[in-house]
C-alpha positions as CSV (number, residue, x, y, z in Angstrom):
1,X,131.2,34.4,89.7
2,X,129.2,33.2,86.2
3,X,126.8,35.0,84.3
4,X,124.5,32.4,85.7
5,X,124.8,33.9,89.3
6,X,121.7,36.2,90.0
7,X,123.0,37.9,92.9
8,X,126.9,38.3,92.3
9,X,125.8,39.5,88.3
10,X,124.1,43.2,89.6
11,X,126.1,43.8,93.1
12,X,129.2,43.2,90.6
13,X,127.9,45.9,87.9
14,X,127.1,48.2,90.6
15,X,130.5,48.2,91.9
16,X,131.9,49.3,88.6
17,X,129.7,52.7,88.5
18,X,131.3,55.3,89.4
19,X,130.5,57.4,93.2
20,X,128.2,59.8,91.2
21,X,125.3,57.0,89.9
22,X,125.1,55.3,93.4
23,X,126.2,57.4,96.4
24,X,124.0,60.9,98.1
25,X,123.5,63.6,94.9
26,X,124.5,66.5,97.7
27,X,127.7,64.6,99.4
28,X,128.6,63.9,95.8
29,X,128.5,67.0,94.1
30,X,130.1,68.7,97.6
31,X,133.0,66.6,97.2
32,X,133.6,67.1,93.3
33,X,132.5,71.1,93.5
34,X,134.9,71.6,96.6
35,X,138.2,71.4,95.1
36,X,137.0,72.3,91.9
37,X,136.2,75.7,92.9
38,X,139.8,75.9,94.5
39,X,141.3,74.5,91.2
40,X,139.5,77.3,89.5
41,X,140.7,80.1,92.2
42,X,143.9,78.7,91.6
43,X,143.6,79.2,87.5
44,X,142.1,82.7,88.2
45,X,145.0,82.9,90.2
46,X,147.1,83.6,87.3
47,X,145.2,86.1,86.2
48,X,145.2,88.3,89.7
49,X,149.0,87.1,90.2
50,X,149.9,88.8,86.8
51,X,147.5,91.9,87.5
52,X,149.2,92.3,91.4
53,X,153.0,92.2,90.2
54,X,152.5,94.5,86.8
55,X,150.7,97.1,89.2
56,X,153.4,99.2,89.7
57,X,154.3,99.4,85.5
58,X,151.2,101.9,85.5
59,X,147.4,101.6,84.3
60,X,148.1,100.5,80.8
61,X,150.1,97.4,82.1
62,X,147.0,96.5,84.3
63,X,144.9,97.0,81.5
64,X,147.0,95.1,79.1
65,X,147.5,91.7,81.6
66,X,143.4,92.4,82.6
67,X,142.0,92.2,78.9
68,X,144.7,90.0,77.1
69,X,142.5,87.3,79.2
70,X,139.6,88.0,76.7
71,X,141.5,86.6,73.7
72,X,142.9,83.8,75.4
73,X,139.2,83.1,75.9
74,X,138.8,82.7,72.5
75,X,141.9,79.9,71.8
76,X,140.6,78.0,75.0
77,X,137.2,77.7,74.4
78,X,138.7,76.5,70.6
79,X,139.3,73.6,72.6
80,X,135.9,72.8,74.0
81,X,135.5,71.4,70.9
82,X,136.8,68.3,72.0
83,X,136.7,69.1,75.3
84,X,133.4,69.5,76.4
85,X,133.2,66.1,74.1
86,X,135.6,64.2,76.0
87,X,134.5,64.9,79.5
88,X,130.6,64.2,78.4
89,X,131.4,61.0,76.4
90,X,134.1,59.5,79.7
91,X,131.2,60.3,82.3
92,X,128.4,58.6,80.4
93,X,131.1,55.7,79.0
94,X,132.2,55.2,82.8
95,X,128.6,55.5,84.3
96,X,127.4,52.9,81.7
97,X,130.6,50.3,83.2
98,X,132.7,51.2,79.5
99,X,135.9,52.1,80.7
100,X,137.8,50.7,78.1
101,X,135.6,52.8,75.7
102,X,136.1,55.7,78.2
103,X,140.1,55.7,77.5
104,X,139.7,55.5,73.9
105,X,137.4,58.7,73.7
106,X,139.9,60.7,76.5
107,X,142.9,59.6,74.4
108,X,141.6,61.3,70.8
109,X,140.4,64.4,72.8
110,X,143.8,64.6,74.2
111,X,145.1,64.2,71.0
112,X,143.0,66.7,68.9
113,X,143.4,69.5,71.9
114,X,147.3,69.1,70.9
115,X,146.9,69.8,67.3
116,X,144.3,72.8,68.1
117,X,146.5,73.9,70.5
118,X,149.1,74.5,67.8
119,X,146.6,76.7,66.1
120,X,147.1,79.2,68.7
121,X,150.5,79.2,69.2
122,X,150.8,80.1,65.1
123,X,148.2,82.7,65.7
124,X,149.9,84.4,68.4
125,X,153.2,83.8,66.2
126,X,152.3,85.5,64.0
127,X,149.4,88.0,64.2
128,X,149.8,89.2,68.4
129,X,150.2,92.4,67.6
130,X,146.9,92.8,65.6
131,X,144.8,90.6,67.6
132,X,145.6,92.6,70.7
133,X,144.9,95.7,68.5
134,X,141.5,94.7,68.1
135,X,140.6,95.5,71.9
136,X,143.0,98.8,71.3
137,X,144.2,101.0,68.8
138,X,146.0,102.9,70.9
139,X,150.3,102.2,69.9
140,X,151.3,102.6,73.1
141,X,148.9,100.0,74.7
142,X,149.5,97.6,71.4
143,X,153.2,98.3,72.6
144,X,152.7,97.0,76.7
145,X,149.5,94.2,76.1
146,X,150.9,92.4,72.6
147,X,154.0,90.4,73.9
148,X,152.0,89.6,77.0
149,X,149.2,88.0,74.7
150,X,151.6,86.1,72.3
151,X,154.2,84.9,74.3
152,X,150.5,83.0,76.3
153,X,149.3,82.3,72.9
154,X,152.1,80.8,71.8
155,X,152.0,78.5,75.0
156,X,148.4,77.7,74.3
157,X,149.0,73.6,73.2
158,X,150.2,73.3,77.0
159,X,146.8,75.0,78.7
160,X,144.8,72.7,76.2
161,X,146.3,69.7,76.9
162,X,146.0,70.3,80.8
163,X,142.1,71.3,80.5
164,X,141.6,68.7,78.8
165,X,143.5,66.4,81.7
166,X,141.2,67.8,84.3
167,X,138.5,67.4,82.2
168,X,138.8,63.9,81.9
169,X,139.6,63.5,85.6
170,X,136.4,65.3,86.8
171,X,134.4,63.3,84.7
172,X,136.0,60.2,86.4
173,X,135.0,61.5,89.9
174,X,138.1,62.7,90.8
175,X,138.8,66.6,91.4
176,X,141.2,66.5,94.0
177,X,144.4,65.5,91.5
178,X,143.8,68.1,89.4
179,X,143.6,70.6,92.1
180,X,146.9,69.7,93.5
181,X,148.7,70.3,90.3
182,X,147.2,73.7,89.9
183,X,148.7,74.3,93.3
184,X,152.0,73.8,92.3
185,X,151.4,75.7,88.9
186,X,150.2,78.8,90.9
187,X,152.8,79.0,93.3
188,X,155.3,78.2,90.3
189,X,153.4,81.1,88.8
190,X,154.0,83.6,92.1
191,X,157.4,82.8,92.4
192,X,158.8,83.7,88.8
193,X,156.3,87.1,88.2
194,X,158.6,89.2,90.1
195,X,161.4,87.6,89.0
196,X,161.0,87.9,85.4
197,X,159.1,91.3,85.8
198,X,161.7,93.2,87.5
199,X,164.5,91.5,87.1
200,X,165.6,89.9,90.4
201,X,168.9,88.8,91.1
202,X,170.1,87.0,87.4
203,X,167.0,86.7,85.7
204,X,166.4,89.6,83.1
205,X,163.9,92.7,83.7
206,X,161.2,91.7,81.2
207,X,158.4,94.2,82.2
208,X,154.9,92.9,81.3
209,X,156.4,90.0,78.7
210,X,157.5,88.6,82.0
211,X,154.4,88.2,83.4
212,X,153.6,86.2,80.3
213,X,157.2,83.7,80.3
214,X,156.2,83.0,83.9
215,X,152.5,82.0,83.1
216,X,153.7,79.7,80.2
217,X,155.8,77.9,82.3
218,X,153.5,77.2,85.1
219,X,151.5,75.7,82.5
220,X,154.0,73.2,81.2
221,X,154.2,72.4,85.4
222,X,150.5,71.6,84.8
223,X,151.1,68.9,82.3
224,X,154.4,67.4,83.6
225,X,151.5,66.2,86.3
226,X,148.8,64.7,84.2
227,X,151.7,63.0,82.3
228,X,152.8,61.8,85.7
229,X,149.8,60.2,86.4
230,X,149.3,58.9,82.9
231,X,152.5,57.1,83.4
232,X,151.2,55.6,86.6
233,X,148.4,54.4,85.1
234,X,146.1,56.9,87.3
235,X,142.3,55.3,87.5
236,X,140.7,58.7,86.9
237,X,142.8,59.1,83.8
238,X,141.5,56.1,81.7
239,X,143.5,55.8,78.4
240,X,143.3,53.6,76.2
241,X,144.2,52.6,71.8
242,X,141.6,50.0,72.0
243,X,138.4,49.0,73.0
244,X,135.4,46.0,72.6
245,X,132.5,47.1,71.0
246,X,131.2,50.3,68.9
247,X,134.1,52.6,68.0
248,X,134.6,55.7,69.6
249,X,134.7,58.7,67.0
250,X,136.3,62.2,67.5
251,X,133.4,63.7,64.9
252,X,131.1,62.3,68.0
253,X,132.9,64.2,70.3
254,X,133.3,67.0,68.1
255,X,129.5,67.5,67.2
256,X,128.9,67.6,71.1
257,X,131.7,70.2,71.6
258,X,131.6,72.8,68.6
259,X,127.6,74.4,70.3
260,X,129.4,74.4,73.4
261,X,132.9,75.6,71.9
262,X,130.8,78.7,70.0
263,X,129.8,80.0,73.4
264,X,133.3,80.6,74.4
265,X,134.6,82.0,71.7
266,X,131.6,84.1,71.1
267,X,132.0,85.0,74.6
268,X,135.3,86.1,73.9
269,X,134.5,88.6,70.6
270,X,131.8,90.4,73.1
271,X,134.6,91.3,76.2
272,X,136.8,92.0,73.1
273,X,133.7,94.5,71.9
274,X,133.2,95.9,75.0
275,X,137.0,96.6,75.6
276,X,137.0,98.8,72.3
277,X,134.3,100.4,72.8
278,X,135.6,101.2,76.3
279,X,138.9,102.2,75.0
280,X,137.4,105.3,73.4
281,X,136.8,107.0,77.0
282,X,140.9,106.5,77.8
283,X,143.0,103.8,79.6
284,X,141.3,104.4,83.1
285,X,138.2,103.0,81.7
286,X,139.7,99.8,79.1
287,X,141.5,99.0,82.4
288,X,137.7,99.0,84.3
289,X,136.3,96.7,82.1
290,X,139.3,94.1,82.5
291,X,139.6,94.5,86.3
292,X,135.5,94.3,87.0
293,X,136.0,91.2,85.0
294,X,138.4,89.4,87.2
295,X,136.7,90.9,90.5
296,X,133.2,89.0,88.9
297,X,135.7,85.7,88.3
298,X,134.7,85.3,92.2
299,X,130.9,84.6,91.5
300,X,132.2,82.7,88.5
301,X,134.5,80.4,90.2
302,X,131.8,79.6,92.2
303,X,129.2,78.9,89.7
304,X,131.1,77.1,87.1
305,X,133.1,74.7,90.1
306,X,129.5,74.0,91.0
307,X,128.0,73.4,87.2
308,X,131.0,71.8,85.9
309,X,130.6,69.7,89.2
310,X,126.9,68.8,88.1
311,X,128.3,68.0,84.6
312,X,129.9,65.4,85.8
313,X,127.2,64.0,88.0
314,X,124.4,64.7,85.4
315,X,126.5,62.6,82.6
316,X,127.3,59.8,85.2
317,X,123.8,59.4,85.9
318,X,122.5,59.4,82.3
319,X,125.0,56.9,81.7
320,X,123.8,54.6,84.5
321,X,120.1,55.1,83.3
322,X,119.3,57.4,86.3
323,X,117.5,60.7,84.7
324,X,116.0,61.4,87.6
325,X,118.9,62.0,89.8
326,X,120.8,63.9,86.9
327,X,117.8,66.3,87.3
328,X,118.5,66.7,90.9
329,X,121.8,67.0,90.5
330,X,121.1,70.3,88.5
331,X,118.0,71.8,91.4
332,X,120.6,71.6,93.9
333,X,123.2,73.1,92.1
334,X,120.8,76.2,91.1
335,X,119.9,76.8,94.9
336,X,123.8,76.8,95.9
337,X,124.6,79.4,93.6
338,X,121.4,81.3,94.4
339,X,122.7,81.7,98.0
340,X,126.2,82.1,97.0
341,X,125.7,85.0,93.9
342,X,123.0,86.9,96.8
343,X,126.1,87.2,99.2
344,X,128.5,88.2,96.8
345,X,126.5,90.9,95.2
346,X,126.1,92.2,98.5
347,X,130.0,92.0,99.0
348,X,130.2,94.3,95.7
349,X,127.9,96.6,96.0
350,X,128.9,97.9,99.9
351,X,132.8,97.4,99.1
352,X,133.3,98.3,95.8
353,X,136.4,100.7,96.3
354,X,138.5,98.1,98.5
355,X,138.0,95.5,95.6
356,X,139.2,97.8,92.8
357,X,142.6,98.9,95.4
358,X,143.8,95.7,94.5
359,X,144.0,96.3,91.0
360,X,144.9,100.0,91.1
361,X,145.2,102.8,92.9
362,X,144.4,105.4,90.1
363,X,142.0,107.7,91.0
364,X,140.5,107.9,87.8
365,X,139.9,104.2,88.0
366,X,138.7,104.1,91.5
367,X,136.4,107.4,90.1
368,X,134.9,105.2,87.3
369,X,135.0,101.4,88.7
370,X,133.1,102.2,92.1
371,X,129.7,102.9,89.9
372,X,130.4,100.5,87.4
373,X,131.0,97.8,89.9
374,X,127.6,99.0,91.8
375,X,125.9,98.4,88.2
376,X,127.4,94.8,88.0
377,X,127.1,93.3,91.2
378,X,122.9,93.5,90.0
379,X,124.0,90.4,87.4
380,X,125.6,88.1,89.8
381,X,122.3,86.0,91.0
382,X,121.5,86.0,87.3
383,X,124.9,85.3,85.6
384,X,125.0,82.1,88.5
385,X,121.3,80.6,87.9
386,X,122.5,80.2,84.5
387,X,126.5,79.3,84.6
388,X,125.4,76.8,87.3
389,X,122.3,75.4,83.7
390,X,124.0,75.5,81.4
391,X,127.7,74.0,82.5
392,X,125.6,71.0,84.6
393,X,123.1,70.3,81.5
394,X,126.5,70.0,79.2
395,X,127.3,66.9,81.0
396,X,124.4,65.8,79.1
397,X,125.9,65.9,75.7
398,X,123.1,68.4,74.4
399,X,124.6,71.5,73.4
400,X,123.1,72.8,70.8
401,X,120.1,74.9,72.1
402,X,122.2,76.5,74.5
403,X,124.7,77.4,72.2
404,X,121.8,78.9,70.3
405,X,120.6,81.0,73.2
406,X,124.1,82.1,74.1
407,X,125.2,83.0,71.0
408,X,121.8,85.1,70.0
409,X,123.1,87.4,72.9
410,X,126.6,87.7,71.9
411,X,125.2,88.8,68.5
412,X,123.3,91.3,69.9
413,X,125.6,92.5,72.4
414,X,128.5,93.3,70.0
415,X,126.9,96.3,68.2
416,X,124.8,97.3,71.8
417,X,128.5,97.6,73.1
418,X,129.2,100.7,70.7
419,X,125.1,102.2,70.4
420,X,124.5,102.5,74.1
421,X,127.1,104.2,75.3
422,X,126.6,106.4,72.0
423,X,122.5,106.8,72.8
424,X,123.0,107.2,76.7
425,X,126.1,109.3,76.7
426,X,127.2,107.3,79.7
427,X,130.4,106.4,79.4
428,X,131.9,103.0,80.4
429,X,129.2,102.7,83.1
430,X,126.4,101.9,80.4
431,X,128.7,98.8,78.9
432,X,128.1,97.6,83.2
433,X,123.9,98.3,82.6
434,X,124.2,96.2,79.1
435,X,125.9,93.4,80.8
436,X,123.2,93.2,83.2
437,X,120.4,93.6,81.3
438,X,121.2,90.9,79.1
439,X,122.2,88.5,81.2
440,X,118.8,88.4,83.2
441,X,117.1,87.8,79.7
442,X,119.5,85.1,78.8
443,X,119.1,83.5,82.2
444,X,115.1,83.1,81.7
445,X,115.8,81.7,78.8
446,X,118.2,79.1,79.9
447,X,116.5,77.9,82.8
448,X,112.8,77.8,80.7
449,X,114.6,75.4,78.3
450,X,116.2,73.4,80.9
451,X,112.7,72.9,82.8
452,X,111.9,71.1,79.4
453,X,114.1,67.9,80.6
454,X,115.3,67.2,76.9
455,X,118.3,66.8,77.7
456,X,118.0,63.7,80.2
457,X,118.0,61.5,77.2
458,X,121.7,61.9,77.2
459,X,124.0,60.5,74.6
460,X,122.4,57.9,72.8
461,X,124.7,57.8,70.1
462,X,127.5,56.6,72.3
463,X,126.4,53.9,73.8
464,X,126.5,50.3,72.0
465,X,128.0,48.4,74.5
466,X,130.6,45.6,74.5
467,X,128.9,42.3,74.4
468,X,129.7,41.7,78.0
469,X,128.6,44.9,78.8
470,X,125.3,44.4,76.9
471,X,124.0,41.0,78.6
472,X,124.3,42.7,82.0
473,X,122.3,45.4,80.7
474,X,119.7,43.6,78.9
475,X,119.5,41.5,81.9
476,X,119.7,43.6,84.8
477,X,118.2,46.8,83.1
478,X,121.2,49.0,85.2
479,X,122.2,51.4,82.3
480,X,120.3,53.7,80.6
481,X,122.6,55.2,77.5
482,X,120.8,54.0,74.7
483,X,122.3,52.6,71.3
């Protein structure tokens, strides 16, 4: 083939797009959202494992496994500042045929997620005690939920470094890898709970901090796989030192991923709000807030497999010049989750008492939880339309108005979490009425600004091609990511 052939020059440049610019939008984003919502079962998975097996250590172990999970939101959404980077610069790199460029970018996020990671781990080192006081003042609960929270900071380099693996692999197409080494991570996970919880045979009764020891090392299972395949030279895990053309910079990476790194962690300081203010009413209702939380990871599962799906797809078909599929890619993804979040409020509004007995059997839980969970369930068709947004849209690369309209709420909600229960005198229940509330006015507002279409333009800083690269484009007009 020579650049002079007419025929062989397009049908050769199509063939190095990935799946997601050229084959069916709703096949596609089946096959990606598929095992990426069993990936993320499987990482919820941790969460319900730990909560099953500490059930028996009483209502304040619950709550302290239940809630730890909303400072651990804040380190892992530190990440997303390369991470949301990496996974939109590698699906616009690969969709615009620069897979060399593509391995430089996922090799500095990989590296950067390390060195944040260590942030964490000093954090938890050294301040676990406080940090998990900020959710509780109580001694005693400070006492059962700190060693659980800094053993899993302290492991944090090892969750970043895998998210940041999958990432990379689901903006190359591929979801399937990454949801075989969950599996094994899980059911490394299920295996050692009991075992290091109660004391089984020779390992040593470690209570809740057990729980935590067995989580950490299921994560360093995680990234013994993803350095597996980066030893084999995986094609979804393009890395690479070098690469023709324009330079790849982290401080690209990083100005796409702080917006969308600021709605985690601001995400985070709410739950941690509305755990406090929670507290005040007793351990029965801290607990409620944690375990409604991981009952509503269901809906999210579904909604952020499906969005972060669409991210993928949306950023592959910016990349190949296609705005009008990455649009589609997002309508199809917001009338999944419609369907989807109808059924499940259904689900938790008629059986709200068998979801909570798998948490607890306290009857002052099951007394509080049943209408709290009733409250909730109206937030799910609300809480998808606009996980399913804004996760698909970030594929774009434009973050920043949506970190705006996220983080507006958070604001809001942190002092609501203390006045409302205060004006209403409803107890936990009106933290449950807030929740929703808010999240159908946030949801509007996400899906007016996405109607906009803005954010099709994609990443135009990204894109000066390598030479080669540049005289099929200027030729055969096939990619759209704009220098």
């Amino acid at each position: 083939m020579t650049e002079s052939d007419p025929v062989a020059q397009p049908a050769a440049l199509a063939a190095a797009l990935p799946r997601g610019a050229t084959h069916p939008i709703r096949g596609e984003l089946l096959r990606l959202a598929l095992p990426m919502a069993a990936s993320f079962g499987l990482r919820i998975a941790y969460q319900w494992i730990d909560a099953l097996w500490v059930r028996k250590l009483g209502v304040e172990a619950t709550a302290a496994v239940t809630t730890s999970v909303f400072i651990l939101w804040a380190v892992w959404s530190l990440n997303d500042i390369f991470a949301i980077g990496v996974t939109a610069f590698v699906s616009q790199l690969l969709g615009a045929g620069e897979r060399q460029r593509a391995g430089v970018a996922a090799l500095k996020g990989l590296r950067a997620s390390a060195l944040l990671g260590l942030i964490g781990s000093v954090a938890g080192l050294l301040f676990g005690a406080r940090i998990y006081g900020l959710m509780d003042a109580n001694p005693r609960m400070i006492a059962v939920g700190a060693p659980f929270l800094r053993i899993c900071m302290t492991g944090a380099p090892l969750f970043m470094i895998a998210m940041t693996c999958e990432g990379i692999m689901r903006a190359s197409g591929d979801t399937r890898t990454p949801l075989l080494i969950d599996l094994a991570s899980v059911s490394a996970c299920a295996i050692l709970d009991p075992l290091l919880i109660y004391g089984l045979g020779p390992f040593p009764r470690l209570g809740v901090a057990g729980a935590g020891v067995a989580t950490v090392t299921a994560w360093g299972i995680m990234v013994a796989g993803y350095a597996i395949c980066a030893l084999r030279g995986h094609r979804a895990l393009p890395l690479a030192r070098h690469a023709d053309g324009a330079p790849v910079h982290i401080r690209g990476m990083a100005r796409v991923g702080i917006p969308a790194a600021l709605i985690g962690m601001m995400f985070s300081a709410v739950y941690v709000a509305f755990s406090r203010s929670a507290s005040q009413f007793g351990p029965a209702a801290h607990a409620i807030v944690g375990i409604a939380n991981r009952i509503e990871a269901l809906q999210f599962i579904c909604s952020v497999s499906i969005g972060g799906a669409g991210a993928a797809l949306v950023g592959q078909n910016l990349g190949a010049g296609k705005p009008d599929r990455a649009e589609q890619v997002v309508r199809e993804g917001i009338l999944w989750i419609f369907w989807i979040s109808a059924v499940l409020t259904a689900v938790m509004m008629i059986w709200p008492r068998a979801l909570l007995t798998l948490f607890s059997g306290d009857p002052e839980v099951m007394r509080l939880g049943v209408p709290y969970l009733r409250v909730l369930s109206g937030c799910l068709v609300f809480t998808g339309l606009e996980i399913v947004t804004a996760e698909a849209v970030l594929g774009s690369g434009h973050t920043a108005v949506m970190s705006t309209i996220f983080t507006t709420f958070s604001v809001l909600r942190i002092p609501l979490a203390f006045l409302i229960p205060r004006w209403t005198g409803a107890g936990v229940i009106s933290i449950a009425w807030l929740i929703t509330a808010t999240c159908a006015a946030r949801s509007a507002l996400i899906l007016g600004w996405a109607a906009r279409g803005t954010w099709k333009r994609g990443l135009a800083s990204c894109a000066a091609k390598s030479p080669s690269s540049r005289r099929a484009v200027t030729r055969y007009g096939t990619t759209g990511v704009r220098p």
